[in-house]
N, C-alpha and C positions, 0 to 999 in steps of 0.2 A: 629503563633500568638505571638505578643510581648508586654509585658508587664513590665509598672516600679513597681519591688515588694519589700517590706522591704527581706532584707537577716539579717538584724540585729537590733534590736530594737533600734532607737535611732541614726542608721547609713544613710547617704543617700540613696534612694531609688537605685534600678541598673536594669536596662534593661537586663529581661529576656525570653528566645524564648521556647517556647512549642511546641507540636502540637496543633493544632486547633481541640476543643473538635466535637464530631460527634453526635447531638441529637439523644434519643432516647427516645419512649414513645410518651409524652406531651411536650417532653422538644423545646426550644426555642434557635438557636442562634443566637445572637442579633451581627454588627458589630458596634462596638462604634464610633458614630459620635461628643459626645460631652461627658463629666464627671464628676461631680461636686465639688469640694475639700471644704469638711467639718472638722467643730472644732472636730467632735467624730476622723476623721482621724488621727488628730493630736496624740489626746490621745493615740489612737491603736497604731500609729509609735513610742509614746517614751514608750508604754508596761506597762503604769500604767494611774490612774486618782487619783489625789492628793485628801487626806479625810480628811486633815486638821491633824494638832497636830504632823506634821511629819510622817503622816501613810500616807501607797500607796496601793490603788490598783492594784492588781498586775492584767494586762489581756491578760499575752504571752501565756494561755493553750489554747486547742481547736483549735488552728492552725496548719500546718507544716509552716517551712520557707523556700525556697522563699514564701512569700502570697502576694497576688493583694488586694489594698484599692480600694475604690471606689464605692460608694451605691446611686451617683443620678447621672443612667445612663439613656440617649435617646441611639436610634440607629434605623438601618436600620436589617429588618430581613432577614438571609442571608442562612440559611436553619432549616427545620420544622422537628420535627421527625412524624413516621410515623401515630401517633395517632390524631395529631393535625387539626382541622378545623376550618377552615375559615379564616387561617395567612396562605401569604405566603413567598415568597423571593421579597423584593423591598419595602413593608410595612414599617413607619415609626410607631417605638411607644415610649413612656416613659415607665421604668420596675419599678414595685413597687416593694423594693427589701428586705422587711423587714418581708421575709416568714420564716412560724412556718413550723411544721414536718408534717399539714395533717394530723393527725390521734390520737387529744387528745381532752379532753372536752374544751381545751382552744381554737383551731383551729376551734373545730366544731360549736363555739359560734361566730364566726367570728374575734374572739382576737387573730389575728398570731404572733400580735407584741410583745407576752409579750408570747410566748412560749416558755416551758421551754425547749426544744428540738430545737434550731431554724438553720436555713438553709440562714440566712442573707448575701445577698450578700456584699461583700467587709468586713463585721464583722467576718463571721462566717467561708462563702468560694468564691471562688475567685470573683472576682468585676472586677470595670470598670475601675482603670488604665493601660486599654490595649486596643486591635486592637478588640477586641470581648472576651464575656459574654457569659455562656450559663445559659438560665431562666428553672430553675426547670418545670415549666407550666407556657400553653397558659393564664391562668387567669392572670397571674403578670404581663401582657401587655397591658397599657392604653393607649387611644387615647389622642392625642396630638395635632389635627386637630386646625392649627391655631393661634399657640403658638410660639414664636420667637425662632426659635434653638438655643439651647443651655441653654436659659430661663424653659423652660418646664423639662428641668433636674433637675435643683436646686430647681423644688416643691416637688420631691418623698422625699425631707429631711428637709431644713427648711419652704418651704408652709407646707409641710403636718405637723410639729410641730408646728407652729404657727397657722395652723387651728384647730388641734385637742386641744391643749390648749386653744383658746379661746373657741371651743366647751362645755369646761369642765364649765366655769364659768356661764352658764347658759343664762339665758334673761335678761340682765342688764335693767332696766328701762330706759326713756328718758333722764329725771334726774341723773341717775348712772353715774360713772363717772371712767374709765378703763386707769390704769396706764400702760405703755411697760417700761420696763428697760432692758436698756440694748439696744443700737442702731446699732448694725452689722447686717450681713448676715441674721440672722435668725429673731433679733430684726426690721430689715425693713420690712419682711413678715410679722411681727404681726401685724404692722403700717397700711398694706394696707387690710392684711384680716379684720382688724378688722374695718377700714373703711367700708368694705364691708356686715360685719354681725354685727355691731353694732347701734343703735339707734342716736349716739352722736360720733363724731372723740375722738380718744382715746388721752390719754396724755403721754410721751415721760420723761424717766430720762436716762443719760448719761453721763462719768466722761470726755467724750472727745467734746470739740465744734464742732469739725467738723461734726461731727456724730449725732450731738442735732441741727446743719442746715441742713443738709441734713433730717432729721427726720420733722422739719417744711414744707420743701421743699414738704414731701411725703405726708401732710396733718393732723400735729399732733395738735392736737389745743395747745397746751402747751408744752415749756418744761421747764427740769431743771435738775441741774447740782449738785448731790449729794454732791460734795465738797465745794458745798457753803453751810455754816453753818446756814442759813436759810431754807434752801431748803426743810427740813421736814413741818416744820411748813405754807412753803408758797402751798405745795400741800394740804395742809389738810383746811387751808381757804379755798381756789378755790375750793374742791370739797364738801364744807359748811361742813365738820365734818370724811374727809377721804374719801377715794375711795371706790367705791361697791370692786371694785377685782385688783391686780397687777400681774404682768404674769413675771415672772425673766428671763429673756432670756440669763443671763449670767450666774447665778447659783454660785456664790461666796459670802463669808462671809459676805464682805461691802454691795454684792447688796442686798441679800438675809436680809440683816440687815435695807435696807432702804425700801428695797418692804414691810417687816414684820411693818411698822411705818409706813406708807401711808397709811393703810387701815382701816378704820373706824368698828365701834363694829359691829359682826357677816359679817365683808369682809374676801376676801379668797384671800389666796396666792399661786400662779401656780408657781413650779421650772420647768426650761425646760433646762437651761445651765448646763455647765459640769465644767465649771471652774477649781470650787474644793474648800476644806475646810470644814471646822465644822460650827454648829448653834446649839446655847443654847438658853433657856426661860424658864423663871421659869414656870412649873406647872400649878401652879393656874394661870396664865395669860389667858394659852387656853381656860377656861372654862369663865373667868372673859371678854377677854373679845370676845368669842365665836368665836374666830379664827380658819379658818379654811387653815391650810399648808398643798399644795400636791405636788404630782409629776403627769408629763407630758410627755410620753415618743413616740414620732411621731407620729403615728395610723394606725391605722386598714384599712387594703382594702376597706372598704365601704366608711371609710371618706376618701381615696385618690381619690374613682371615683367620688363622692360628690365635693371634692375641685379642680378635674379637670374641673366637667361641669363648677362649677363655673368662672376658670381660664376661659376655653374656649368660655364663653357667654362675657368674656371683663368689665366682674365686678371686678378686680384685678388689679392694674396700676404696673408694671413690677418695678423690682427693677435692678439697677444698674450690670451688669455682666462683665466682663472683659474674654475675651476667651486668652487661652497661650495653647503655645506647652506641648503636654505632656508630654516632657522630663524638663518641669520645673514643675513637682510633685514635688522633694522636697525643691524648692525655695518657692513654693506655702505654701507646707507646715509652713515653716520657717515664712512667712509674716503674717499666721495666727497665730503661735505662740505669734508674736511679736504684735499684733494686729494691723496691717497698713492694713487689706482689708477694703474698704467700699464696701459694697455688694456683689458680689461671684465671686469666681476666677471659668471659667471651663476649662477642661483640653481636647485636641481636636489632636486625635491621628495621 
C-alpha cells in the first residue's frame, strides 16, 4: 500500500509504503480509484486554521506522523471482513468518511459528524491519498450507481456541506431570496444543490470574475462582486429589503462581513468555510435585528444517502472536476491555497 502522507506539517507530502491493512469484523477495504483534495486538507497540512488577531489553531494532536489526507474517497471493494454482508470484492462505492465512535448519545442520534470521539477518515486516521482505505463499517459505503468517477467523490465533502447547509436554512418561500458566497469547489455545489432544493435559483457573490461566470454559467440568477462598493446595497434592492438566508462558503472576515449585510431582518447566516479570522457585532444588533449566525459542519449519514439519491436521480448538474496524478497531492495542495481551483482537483492513484 502507498500512500502520499504529511511527515511534517507544512512540508511536502512523501510517498510512503505500508502494508496493506487486512479487514476485520465489519470492516471494509476499499482500493482507491479516485480522491478528492479539500480546503479542510489544506488546513490539516500546514497543522493550524487561522482565528484571526494573530491566534492559530493549532490541529497537529490526535495523529501520528506519517498520516494519510484524504476524506472524499470512491473506490472498488477489494476485500470484506468476515462479518460483513452483502459487499463484496469488485463492488463500486462512495465512503462516507466523517464516522463518530458508535457508541455515544451523539452516534446513537445519528449525529456522527459532530462526535466527540471521531474515527474521520483522512482527519482523524488514515484516508484516501493512497492505493487503498480500510472503512471501519459496511454502513459508510454508499451507492454511487450512475455518477461520473471521480465526481461522486467530491459529494462525501463539499455536496454533502452544501447540502446539509442548505438543509439548515429551512423552506425559503418562492419570493425568498438565497445568497452563495463564496464561488469555488464547495461554493459551486451550493449553486446546483440549491437549484435543486430551492423554490427560486439562488444568487452568487464572489471577489474573483471568473468564478462569478462560471457561477452564472451553473444557474445563479445574479451575481456580485463584493469589492464593488455598491454591491451591499444592490443585493438588498433585488431582494426588496435583504435576503431570507446567505450560506458563507468561504468563512472569512470580508465574506462573513458581507454575507452578515445581505440579509434582511430575522435572515440567517450559514458559515460552512474555513478560511479563518475573527467576527464582531455589537450585541444589541442580534436581537435588533433578530439575526440569526450559525455554523454548518458537513452531515450526518442520513443526509449523505439523501444527497446521493438525489445526485443519483440526475437532479444535480456536475461541477467542473479536473483528475491528476496523485503524486501531485502537494501541488494540489498549493493551488488550493493559492486559490486558482475552479471546481475540484481529484487525485487518482
Amino acid at each position: 500500500m502507498k500512500s502520499q502522507s504529511i511527515v511534517a506539517y507544512g512540508e511536502a507530502l512523501e510517498e510512503t509504503t505500508s502494508d496493506t491493512p487486512e479487514p476485520k469484523g465489519r470492516e471494509v477495504l476499499v482500493k482507491v480509484s479516485h480522491c478528492g483534495v479539500c480546503h479542510s486538507d489544506v488546513h490539516l497540512h500546514d497543522g493550524h486554521f487561522d482565528m484571526g488577531g494573530g491566534n492559530q489553531l493549532d490541529v497537529k494532536g490526535g495523529r501520528k506522523l506519517p498520516f494519510t489526507l484524504g476524506h472524499e474517497i470512491e473506490g472498488v471493494v477489494e476485500a470484506v471482513g468476515p462479518d460483513v454482508e452483502g459487499i463484496k470484492p469488485g463492488d463500486d462505492y462512495v465512503v462516507y468518511p466523517w464516522i463518530g465512535c458508535d457508541d455515544c448519545a451523539t452516534c446513537e442520534r445519528g449525529d456522527e459528524h459532530y462526535c466527540g470521539k471521531p474515527r474521520q477518515l483522512g482527519i482523524n486516521i488514515a484516508g484516501g491519498f493512497a492505493t487503498h482505505v480500510l472503512v471501519p463499517d459496511q454502513k459508510y459505503l454508499l451507492d454511487r450507481t450512475g455518477v461520473t468517477p471521480g465526481l461522486a467523490a467530491t459529494y462525501m465533502c463539499s455536496g454533502l456541506t452544501a447540502y446539509s447547509a442548505l438543509r439548515r436554512i429551512g423552506e425559503p418561500g418562492p419570493d425568498d431570496k438565497v445568497v452563495i458566497v463564496g464561488c469555488g469547489g464547495v461554493g459551486m455545489m451550493g449553486i446546483q444543490f440549491a437549484r435543486a432544493l430551492l423554490s427560486s435559483a439562488p444568487l452568487a457573490a464572489d471577489v474573483d470574475p471568473g468564478k462569478l461566470q462560471a457561477a452564472q454559467g451553473a444557474g445563479a440568477a445574479a451575481v456580485y462582486n463584493p469589492k464593488d462598493e455598491d454591491a451591499i446595497k444592490q443585493v438588498i434592492a433585488d431582494t426588496n429589503g435583504g435576503a431570507y438566508a446567505a450560506i458563507d462558503f468561504v468563512g472569512s472576515e470580508s465574506s462573513l462581513a458581507f454575507a452578515s449585510s445581505v440579509v434582511r431582518k430575522g435572515g440567517q447566516v450559514v458559515v460552512v468555510g474555513l478560511f479563518g479570522g475573527g467576527f464582531a457585532m455589537p450585541i444589541p444588533m442580534f436581537p435588533m435585528r433578530a439575526l440569526t449566525i450559525g455554523g454548518s459542519f458537513v452531515g450526518s449519514p442520513q443526509e449523505a444517502a439523501d444527497m446521493m439519491e438525489l445526485v443519483r436521480a440526475g437532479k444535480v448538474d456536475p461541477i467542473p472536476v479536473e483528475q491528476r496524478s496523485m503524486d501531485k497531492a502537494t501541488q494540489s495542495l498549493e493551488d488550493l491555497r493559492q486559490g486558482s481551483v475552479l471546481g475540484r482537483v481529484v487525485l487518482v492513484p
